[in-house]
C-alpha positions as a LaTeX table, in Angstrom:
\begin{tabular}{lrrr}
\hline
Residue & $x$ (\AA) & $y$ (\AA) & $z$ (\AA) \\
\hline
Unk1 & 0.00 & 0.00 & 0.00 \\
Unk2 & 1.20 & 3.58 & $-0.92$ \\
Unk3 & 1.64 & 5.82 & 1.99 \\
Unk4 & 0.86 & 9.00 & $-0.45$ \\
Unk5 & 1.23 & 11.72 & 2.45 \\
Unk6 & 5.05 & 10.05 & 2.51 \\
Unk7 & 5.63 & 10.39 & $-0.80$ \\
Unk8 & 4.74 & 13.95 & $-1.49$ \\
Unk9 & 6.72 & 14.80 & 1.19 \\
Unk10 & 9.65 & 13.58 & $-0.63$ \\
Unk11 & 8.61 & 15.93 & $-3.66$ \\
Unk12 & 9.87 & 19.56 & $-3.01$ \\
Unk13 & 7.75 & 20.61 & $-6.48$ \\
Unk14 & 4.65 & 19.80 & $-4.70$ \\
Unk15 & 5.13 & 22.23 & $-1.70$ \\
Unk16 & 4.26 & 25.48 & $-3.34$ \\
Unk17 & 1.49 & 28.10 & $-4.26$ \\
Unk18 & 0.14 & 29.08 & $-7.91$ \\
Unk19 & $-1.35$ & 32.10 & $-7.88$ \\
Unk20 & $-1.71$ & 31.81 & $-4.59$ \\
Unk21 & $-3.11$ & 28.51 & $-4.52$ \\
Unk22 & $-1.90$ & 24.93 & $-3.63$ \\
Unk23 & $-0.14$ & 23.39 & $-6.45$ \\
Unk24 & $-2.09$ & 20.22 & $-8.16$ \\
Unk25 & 0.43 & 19.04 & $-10.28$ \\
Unk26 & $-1.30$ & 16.93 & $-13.45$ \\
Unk27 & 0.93 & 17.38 & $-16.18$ \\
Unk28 & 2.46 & 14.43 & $-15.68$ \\
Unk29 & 2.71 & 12.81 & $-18.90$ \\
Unk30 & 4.35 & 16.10 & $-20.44$ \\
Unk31 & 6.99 & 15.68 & $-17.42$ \\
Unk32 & 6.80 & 14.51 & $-13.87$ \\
Unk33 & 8.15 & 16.31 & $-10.97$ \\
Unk34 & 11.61 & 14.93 & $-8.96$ \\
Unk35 & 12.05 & 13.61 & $-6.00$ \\
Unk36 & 15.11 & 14.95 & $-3.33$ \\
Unk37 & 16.68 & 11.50 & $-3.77$ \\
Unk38 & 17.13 & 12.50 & $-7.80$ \\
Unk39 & 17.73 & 16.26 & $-7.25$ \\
Unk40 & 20.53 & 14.95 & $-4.06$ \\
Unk41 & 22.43 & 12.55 & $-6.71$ \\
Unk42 & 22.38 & 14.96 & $-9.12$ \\
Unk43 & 23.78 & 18.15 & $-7.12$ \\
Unk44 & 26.09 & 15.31 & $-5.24$ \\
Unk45 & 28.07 & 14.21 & $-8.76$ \\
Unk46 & 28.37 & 17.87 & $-9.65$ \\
Unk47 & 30.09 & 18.97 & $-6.66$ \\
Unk48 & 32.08 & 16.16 & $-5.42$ \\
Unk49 & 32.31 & 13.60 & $-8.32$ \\
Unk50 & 32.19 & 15.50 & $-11.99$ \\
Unk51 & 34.82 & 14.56 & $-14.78$ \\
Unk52 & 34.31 & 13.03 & $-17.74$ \\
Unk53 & 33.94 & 9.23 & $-17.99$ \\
Unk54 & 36.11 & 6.30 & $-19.59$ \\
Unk55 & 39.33 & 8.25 & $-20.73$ \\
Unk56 & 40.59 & 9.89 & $-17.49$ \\
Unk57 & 42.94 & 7.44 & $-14.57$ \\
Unk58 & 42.36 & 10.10 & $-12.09$ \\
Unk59 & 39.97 & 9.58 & $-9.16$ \\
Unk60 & 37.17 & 11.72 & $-10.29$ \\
Unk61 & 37.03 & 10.40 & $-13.20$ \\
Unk62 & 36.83 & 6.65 & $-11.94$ \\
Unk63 & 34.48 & 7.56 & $-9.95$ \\
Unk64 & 31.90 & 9.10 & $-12.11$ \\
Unk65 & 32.75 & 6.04 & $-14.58$ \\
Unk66 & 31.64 & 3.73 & $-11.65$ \\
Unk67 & 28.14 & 5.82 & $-11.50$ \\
Unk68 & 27.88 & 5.91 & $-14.63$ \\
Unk69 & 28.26 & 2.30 & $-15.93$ \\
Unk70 & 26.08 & 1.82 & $-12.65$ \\
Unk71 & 23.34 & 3.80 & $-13.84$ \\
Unk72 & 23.19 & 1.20 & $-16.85$ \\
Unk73 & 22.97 & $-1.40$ & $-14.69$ \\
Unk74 & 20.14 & $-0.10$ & $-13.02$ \\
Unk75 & 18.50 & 0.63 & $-16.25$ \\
Unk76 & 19.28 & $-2.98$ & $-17.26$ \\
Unk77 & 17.71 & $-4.22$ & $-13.83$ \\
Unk78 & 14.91 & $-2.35$ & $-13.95$ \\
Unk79 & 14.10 & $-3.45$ & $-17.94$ \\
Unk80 & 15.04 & $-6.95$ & $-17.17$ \\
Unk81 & 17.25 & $-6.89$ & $-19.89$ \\
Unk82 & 19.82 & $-9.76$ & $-20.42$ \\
Unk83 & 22.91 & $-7.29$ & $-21.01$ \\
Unk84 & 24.38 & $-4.10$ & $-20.18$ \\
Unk85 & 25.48 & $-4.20$ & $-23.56$ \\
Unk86 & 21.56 & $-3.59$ & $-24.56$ \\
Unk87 & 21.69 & $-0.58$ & $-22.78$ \\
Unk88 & 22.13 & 2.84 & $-25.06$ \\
Unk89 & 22.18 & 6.28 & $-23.35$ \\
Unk90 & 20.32 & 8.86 & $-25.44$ \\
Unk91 & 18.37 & 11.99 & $-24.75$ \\
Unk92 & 14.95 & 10.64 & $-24.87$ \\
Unk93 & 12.64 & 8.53 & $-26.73$ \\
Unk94 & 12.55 & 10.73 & $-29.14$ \\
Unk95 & 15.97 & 10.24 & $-30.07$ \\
Unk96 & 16.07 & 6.33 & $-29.65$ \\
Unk97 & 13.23 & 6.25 & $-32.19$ \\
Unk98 & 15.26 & 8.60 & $-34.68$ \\
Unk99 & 18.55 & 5.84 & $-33.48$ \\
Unk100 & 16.21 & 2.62 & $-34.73$ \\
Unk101 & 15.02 & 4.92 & $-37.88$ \\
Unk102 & 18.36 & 5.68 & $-39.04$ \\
Unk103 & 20.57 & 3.18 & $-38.47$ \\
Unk104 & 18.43 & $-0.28$ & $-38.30$ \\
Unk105 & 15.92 & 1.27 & $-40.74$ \\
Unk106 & 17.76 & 3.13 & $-43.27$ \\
Unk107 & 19.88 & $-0.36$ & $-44.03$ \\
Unk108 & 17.31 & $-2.59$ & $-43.30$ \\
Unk109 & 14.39 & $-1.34$ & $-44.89$ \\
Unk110 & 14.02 & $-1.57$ & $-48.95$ \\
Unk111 & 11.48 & 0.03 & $-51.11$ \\
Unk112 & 8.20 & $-1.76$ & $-51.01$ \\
Unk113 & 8.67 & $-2.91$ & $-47.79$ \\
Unk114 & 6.05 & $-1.56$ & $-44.94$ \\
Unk115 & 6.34 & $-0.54$ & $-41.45$ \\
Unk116 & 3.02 & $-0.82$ & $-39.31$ \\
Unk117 & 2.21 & 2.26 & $-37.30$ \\
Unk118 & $-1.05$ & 3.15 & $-35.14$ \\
Unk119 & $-2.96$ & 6.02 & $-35.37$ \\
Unk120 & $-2.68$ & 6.61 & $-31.82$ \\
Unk121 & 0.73 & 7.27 & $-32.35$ \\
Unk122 & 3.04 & 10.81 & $-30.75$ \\
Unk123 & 4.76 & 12.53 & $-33.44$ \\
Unk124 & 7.97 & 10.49 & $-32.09$ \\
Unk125 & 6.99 & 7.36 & $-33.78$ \\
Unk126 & 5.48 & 9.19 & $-37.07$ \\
Unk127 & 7.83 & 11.44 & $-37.73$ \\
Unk128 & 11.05 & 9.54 & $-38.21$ \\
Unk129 & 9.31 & 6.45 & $-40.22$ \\
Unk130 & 7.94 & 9.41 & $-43.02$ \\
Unk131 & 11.65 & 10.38 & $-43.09$ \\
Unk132 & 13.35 & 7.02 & $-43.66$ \\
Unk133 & 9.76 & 6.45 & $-46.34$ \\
Unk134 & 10.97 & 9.32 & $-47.92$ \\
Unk135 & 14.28 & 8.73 & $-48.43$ \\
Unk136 & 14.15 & 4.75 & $-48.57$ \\
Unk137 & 10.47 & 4.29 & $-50.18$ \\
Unk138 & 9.31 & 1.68 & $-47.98$ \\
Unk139 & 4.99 & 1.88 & $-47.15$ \\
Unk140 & 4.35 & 3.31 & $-43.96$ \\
Unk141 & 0.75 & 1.62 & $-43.27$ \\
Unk142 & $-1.74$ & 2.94 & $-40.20$ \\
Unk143 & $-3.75$ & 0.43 & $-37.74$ \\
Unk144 & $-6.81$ & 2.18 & $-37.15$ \\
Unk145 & $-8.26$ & 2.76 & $-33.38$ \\
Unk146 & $-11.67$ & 2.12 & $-32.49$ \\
Unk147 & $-14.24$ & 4.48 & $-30.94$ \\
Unk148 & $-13.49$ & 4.10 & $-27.32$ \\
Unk149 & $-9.54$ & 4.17 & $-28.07$ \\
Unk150 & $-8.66$ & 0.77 & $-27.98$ \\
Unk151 & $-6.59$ & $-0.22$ & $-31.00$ \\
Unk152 & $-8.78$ & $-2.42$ & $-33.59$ \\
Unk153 & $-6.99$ & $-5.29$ & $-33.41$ \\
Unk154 & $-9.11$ & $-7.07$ & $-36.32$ \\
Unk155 & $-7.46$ & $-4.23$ & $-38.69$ \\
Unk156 & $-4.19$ & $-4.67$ & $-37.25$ \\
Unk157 & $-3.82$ & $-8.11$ & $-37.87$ \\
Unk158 & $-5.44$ & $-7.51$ & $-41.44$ \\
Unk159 & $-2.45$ & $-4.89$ & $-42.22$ \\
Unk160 & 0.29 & $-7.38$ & $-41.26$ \\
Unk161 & 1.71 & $-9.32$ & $-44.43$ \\
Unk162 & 4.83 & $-10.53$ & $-46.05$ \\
Unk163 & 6.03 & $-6.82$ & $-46.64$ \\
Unk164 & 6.02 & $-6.19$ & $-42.94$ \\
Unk165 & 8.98 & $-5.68$ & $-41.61$ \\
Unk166 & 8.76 & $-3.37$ & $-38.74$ \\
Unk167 & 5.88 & $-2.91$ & $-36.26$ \\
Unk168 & 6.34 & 0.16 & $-34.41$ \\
Unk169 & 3.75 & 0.88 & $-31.34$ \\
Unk170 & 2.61 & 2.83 & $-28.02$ \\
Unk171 & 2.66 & 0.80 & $-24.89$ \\
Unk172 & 0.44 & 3.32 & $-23.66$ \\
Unk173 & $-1.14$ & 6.36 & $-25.46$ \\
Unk174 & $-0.28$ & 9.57 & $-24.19$ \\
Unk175 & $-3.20$ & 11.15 & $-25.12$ \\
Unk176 & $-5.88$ & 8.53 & $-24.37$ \\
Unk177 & $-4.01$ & 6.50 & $-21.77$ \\
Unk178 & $-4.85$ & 3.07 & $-23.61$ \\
Unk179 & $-3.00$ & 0.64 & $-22.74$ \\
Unk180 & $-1.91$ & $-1.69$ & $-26.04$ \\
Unk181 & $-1.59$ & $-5.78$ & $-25.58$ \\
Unk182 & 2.13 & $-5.50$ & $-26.81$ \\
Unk183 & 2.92 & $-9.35$ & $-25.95$ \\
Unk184 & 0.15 & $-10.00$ & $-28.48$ \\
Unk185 & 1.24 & $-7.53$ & $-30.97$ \\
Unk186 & 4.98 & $-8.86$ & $-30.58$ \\
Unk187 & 3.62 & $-12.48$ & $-31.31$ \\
Unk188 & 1.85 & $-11.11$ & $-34.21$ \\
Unk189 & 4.17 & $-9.30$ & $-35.53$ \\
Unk190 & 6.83 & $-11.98$ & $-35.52$ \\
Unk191 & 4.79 & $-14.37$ & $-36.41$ \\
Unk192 & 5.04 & $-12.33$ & $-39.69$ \\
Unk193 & 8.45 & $-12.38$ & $-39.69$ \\
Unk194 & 8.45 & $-8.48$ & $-38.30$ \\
Unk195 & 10.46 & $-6.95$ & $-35.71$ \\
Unk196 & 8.49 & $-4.68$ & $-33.42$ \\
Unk197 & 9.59 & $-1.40$ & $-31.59$ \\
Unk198 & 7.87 & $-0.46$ & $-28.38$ \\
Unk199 & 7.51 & 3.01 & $-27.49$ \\
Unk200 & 7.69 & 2.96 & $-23.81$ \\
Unk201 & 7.64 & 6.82 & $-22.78$ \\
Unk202 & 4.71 & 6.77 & $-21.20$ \\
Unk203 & 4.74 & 3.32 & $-19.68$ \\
Unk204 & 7.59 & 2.78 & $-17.70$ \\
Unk205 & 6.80 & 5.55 & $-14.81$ \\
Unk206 & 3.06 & 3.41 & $-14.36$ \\
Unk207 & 3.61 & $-0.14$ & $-15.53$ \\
Unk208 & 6.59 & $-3.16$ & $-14.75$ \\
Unk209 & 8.03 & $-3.87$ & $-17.97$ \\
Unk210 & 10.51 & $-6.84$ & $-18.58$ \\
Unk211 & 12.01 & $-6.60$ & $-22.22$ \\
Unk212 & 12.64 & $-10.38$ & $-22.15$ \\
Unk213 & 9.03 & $-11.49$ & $-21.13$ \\
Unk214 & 7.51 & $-8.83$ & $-23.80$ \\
Unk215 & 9.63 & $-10.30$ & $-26.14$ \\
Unk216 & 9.50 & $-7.10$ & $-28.40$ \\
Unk217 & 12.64 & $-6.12$ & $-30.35$ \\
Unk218 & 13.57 & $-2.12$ & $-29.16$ \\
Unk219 & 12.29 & $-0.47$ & $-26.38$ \\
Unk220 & 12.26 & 3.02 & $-25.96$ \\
Unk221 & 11.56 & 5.52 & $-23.10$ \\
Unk222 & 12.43 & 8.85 & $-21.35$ \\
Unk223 & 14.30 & 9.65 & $-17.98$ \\
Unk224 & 12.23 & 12.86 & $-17.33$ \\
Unk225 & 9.05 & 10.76 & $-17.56$ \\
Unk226 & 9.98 & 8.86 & $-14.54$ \\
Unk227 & 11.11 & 11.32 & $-12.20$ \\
Unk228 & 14.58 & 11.23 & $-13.41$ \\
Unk229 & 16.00 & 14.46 & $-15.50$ \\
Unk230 & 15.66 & 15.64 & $-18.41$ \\
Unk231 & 17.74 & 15.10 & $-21.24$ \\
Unk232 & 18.18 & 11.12 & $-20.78$ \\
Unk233 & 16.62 & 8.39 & $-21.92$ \\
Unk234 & 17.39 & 4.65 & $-23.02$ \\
Unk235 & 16.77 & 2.59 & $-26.01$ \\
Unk236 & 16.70 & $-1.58$ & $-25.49$ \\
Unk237 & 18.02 & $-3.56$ & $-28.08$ \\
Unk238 & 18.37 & $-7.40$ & $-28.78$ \\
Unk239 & 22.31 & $-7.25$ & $-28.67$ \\
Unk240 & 22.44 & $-8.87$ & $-31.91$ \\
Unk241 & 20.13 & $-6.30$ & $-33.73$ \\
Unk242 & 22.72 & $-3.78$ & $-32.31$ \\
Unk243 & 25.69 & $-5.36$ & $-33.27$ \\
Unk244 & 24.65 & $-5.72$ & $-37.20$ \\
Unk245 & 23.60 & $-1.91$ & $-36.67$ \\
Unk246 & 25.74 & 0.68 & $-38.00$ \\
Unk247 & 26.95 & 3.62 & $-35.58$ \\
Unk248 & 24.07 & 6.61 & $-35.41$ \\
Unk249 & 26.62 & 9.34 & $-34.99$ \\
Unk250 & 30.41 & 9.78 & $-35.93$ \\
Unk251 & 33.20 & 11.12 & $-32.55$ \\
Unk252 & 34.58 & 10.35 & $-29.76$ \\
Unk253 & 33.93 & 7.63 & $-27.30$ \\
Unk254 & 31.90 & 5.25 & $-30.14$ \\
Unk255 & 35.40 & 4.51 & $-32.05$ \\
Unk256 & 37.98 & 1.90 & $-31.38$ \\
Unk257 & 40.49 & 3.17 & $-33.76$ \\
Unk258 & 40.47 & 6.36 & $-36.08$ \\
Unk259 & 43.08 & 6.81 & $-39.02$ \\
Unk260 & 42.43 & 9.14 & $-42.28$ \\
Unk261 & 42.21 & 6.13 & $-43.93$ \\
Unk262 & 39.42 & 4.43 & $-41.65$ \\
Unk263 & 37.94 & 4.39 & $-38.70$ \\
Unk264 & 36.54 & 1.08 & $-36.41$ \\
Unk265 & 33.84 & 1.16 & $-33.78$ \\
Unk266 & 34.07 & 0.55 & $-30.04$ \\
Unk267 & 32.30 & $-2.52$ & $-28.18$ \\
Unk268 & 28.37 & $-2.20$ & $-27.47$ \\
Unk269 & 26.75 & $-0.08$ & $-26.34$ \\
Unk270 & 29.38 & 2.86 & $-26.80$ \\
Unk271 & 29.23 & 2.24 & $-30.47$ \\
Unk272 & 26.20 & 4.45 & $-29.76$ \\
Unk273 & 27.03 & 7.02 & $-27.31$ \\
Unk274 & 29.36 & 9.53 & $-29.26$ \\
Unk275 & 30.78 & 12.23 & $-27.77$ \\
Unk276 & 30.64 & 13.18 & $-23.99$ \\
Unk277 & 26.94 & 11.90 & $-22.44$ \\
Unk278 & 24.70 & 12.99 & $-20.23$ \\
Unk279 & 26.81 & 12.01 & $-17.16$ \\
Unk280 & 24.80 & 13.52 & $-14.78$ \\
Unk281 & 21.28 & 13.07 & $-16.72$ \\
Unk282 & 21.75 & 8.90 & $-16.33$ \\
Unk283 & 22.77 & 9.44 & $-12.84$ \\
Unk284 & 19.95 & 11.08 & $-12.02$ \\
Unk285 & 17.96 & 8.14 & $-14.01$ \\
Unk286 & 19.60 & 5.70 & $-11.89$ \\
Unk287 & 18.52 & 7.58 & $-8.53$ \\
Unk288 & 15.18 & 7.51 & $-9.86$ \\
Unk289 & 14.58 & 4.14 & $-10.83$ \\
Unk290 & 16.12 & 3.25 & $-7.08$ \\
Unk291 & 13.33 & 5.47 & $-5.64$ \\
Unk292 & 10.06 & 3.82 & $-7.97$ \\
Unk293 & 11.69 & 0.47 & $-7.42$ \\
Unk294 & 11.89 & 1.31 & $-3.68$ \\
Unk295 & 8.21 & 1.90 & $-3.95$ \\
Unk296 & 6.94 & $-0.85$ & $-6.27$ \\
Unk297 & 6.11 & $-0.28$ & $-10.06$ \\
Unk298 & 3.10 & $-3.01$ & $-9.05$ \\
Unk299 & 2.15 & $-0.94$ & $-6.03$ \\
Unk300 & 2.12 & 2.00 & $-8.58$ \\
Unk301 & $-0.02$ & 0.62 & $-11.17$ \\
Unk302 & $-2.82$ & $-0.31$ & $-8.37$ \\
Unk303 & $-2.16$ & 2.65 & $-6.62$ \\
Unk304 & $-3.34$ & 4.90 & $-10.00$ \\
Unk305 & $-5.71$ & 2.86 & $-11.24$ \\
Unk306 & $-7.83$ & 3.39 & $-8.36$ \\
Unk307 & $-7.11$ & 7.35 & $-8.46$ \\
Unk308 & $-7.90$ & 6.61 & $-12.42$ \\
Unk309 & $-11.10$ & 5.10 & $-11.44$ \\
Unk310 & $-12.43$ & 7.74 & $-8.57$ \\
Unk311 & $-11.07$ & 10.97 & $-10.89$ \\
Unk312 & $-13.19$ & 9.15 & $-14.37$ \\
Unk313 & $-16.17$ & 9.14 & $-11.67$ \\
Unk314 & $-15.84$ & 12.86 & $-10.78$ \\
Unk315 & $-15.35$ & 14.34 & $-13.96$ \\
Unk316 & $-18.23$ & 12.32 & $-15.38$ \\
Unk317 & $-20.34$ & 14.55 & $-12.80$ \\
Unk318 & $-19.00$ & 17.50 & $-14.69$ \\
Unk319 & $-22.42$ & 19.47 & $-17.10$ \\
Unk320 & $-20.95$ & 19.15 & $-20.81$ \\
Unk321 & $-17.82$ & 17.92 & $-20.13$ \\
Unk322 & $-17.09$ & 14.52 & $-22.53$ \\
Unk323 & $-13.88$ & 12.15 & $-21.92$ \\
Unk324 & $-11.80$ & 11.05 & $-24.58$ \\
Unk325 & $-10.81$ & 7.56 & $-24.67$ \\
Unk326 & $-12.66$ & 4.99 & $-22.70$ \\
Unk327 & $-10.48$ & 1.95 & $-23.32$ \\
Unk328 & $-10.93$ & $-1.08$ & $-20.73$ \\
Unk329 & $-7.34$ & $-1.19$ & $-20.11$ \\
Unk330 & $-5.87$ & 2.57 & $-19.80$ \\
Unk331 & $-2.93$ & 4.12 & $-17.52$ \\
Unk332 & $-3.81$ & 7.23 & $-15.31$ \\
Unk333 & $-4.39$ & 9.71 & $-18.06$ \\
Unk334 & $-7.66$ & 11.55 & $-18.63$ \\
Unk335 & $-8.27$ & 14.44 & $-21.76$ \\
Unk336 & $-11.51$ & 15.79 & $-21.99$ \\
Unk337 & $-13.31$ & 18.88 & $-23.60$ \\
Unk338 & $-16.64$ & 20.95 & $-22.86$ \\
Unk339 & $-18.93$ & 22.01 & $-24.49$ \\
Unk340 & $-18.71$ & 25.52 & $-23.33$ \\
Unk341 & $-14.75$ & 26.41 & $-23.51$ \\
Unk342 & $-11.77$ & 25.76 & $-25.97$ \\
Unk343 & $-8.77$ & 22.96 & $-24.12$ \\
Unk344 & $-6.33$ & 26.12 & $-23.98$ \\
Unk345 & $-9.16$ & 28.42 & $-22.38$ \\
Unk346 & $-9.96$ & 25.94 & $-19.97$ \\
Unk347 & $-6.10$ & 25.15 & $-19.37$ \\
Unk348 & $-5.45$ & 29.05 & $-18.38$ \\
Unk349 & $-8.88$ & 28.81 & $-16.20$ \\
Unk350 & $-7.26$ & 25.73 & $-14.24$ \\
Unk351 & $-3.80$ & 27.64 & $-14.00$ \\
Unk352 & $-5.48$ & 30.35 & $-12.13$ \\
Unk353 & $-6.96$ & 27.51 & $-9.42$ \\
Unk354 & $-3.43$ & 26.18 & $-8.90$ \\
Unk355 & $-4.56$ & 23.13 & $-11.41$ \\
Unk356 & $-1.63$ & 22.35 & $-13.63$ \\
Unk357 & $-3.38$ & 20.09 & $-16.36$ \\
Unk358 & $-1.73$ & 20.20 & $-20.63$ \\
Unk359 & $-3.87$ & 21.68 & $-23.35$ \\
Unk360 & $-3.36$ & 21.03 & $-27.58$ \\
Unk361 & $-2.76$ & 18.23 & $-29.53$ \\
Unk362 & $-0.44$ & 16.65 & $-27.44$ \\
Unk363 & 2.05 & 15.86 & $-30.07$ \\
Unk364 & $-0.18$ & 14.12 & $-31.34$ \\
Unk365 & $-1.86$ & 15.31 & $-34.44$ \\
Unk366 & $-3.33$ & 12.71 & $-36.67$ \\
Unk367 & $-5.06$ & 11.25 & $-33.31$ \\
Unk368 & $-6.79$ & 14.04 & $-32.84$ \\
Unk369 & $-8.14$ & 14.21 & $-36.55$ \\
Unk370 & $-8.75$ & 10.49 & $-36.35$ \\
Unk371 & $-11.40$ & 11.97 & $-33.56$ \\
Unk372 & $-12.57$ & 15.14 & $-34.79$ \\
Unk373 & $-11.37$ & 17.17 & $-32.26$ \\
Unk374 & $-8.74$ & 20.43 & $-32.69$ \\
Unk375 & $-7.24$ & 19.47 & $-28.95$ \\
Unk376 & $-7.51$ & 18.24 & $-25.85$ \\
Unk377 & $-7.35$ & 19.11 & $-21.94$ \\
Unk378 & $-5.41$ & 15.97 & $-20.35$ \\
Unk379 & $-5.15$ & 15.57 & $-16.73$ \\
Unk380 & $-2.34$ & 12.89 & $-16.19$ \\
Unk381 & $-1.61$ & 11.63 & $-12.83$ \\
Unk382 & 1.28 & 10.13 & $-10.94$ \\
Unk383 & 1.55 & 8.06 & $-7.28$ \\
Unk384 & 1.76 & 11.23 & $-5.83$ \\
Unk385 & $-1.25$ & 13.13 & $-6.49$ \\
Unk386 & $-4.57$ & 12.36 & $-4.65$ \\
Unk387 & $-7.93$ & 11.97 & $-4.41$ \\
Unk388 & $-8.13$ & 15.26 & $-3.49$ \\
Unk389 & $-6.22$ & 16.85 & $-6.19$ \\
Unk390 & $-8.77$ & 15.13 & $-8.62$ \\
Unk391 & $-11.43$ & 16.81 & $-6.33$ \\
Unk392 & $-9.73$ & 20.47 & $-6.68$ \\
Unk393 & $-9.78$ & 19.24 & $-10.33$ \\
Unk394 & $-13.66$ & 19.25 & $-10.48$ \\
Unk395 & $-13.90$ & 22.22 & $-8.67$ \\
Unk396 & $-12.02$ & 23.71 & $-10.92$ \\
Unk397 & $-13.99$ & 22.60 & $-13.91$ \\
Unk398 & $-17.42$ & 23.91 & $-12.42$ \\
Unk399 & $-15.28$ & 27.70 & $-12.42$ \\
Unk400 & $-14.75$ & 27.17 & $-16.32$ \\
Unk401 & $-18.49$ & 26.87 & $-16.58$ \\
Unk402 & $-19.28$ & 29.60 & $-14.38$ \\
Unk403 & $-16.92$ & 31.91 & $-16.65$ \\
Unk404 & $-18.02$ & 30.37 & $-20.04$ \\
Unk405 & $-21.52$ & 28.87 & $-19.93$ \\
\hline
\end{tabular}
């Protein structure tokens, strides 16, 4: 059981007035706030610990090598990966995706091949496939979602064939909070002899995730998402699939041996990881995956889905307001409009109350044409919010009305 009181306590974001107002914090799926125990590892490497890591025989430099490399193991840990070697520090997911694009894609991928998208897609896992279609001419095909925002599985399976060679998809939707059946997309996919790439942004701060008992192909996902800093992120790989991948970026650190003539590449993963990285970003990571580990990413998931359950109840008792995406199986993320006020109107409304909530398209453009709708208010919530937040919510939903209707 979640002590939540303990928690938020831990949270130095939380503690503070908006406007004169208690903060209520629901932006979470944008970016989550950090705990001391990340800010404390992070302010601790700069001032004792800081040099660069690998080249230097000094102390500092061994010893933010040790935190470093450790920070990957944590990330491997946490992922269940098999190797450390899996494990490649980028900035986000957003720049894994572009990693798999580039390198595994661009000499992969032939024209008249296809890559399977859905249309619940972020721009993250659109964007980069239209650039490798473009340059490559491979088909970039779109599984259609259903109604309630569930993906239509019927269709999926129907747009798998022998031209498939990449299934790319949300574990959970950041705008809808579905939830996709990955193991049975992964099955499907290779049981057309496709690889499949899980976005995992929005998944790992709410859901356990093992890599191995998935059984997808890449995994993807963002430091700042789970309490960690910004700037970091990971991308999982089958160690083989990396190996017969060519480097993403030419410098230091990635090479083994550099002549004018030709150059080799280092060992995994730092055949990846050119230039100087984000020492301090993947310590920070590390410090946050000890704190949600700590805690229990089952304990989590039960501890928001009942918060998910009482907030759905309470805005339903809101006059004209309509949620967006009513999927069985959905992570802690509500969007909604009303009838009476556009998502950024109601946004600055709810910024006045202290309510920090997101309001557009959520990077997420061709979802919201798929349902008709110019944007979104999303209220996304983490283990530390509360029931009462969701009720300060409401209240400040029945102010938008009072102003607009």
């Amino acid at each position: 059981m979640i002590d939540v009181n303990r928690i938020r306590a831990d949270f130095p974001g939380l503690a503070q007035t908006v406007h004169g107002k208690p903060l209520v914090f629901l932006d979470n799926a944008a970016s989550a706030q950090k705990p001391r125990a990340v800010i404390d590892a992070v302010a601790h490497h700069y001032a004792h610990d800081y040099a660069n890591v690998h080249r230097g025989v000094h102390q500092l430099a061994e010893r933010a090598t040790d935190a470093y490399e450790g920070a990957r193991e944590k990330v491997r840990a946490f992922l269940g990966a098999a190797s450390t070697r899996e494990i490649v520090f980028v900035r986000g997911t957003t720049e894994a995706i572009n990693l798999v694009a580039h390198s595994w894609g661009r000499h992969a991928l032939r024209a008249g091949d296809e890559v399977l998208i859905t249309e619940m897609e972020h721009h993250a896992n659109i964007v980069p496939w239209q650039l490798m279609a473009e340059e490559i001419g491979f088909t970039l095909r779109v599984a259609p979602i259903l109604d309630d925002g569930r993906l239509d599985m019927e269709a999926f399976a129907a747009l798998l064939n022998e031209r498939t060679r990449l299934v790319a998809v949300a574990h959970m939707s950041n705008v809808l909070g579905t939830v996709n059946p990955v193991q049975e997309i992964v099955d499907m996919a290779h049981a057309h002899g496709a690889l499949c790439l899980v976005d995992g942004a929005q998944s790992v701060s709410h859901l356990p995730v093992n890599v191995q008992e998935l059984g997808c192909d890449f995994y993807a996902f963002s430091g700042h998402k789970l309490f960690g800093p910004t700037g970091i992120g990971v991308l999982w790989a089958r160690e083989a699939l990396l190996e017969a991948m060519p480097p993403y970026q030419g410098g230091g650190e990635m090479i083994r041996e550099v002549s004018f003539q030709r150059s080799t590449w280092a060992d995994l993963p730092y055949k990846f990881e050119a230039g100087t990285p984000h020492i301090v970003g993947a310590i920070g990571l590390g410090a946050a995956i000890d704190y949600v580990t700590a805690i229990g990413l089952q304990a989590i998931a039960e501890y928001e889905h009942g918060l998910l359950e009482y907030a759905t109840e309470a805005l339903e008792s809101v006059p004209g307001l309509t949620l967006v995406g009513r999927a069985p199986h959905k992570g802690a993320v509500l969007s909604f409009v009303m009838d009476c006020a556009h998502p950024h109107d109601i946004g600055t409304i709810l910024d006045g109350e202290g309510v920090a909530v997101r309001a557009g398209h959520h990077c997420a453009m061709p979802l919201m044409e798929r349902l008709g709708l110019p944007a979104t208010t999303r209220a996304s919530f983490a283990f530390y919010n509360t029931r009462e937040e969701a009720d300060a919510l409401v209240a400040a939903l029945y102010k938008v009305r009072e102003i607009f209707a």
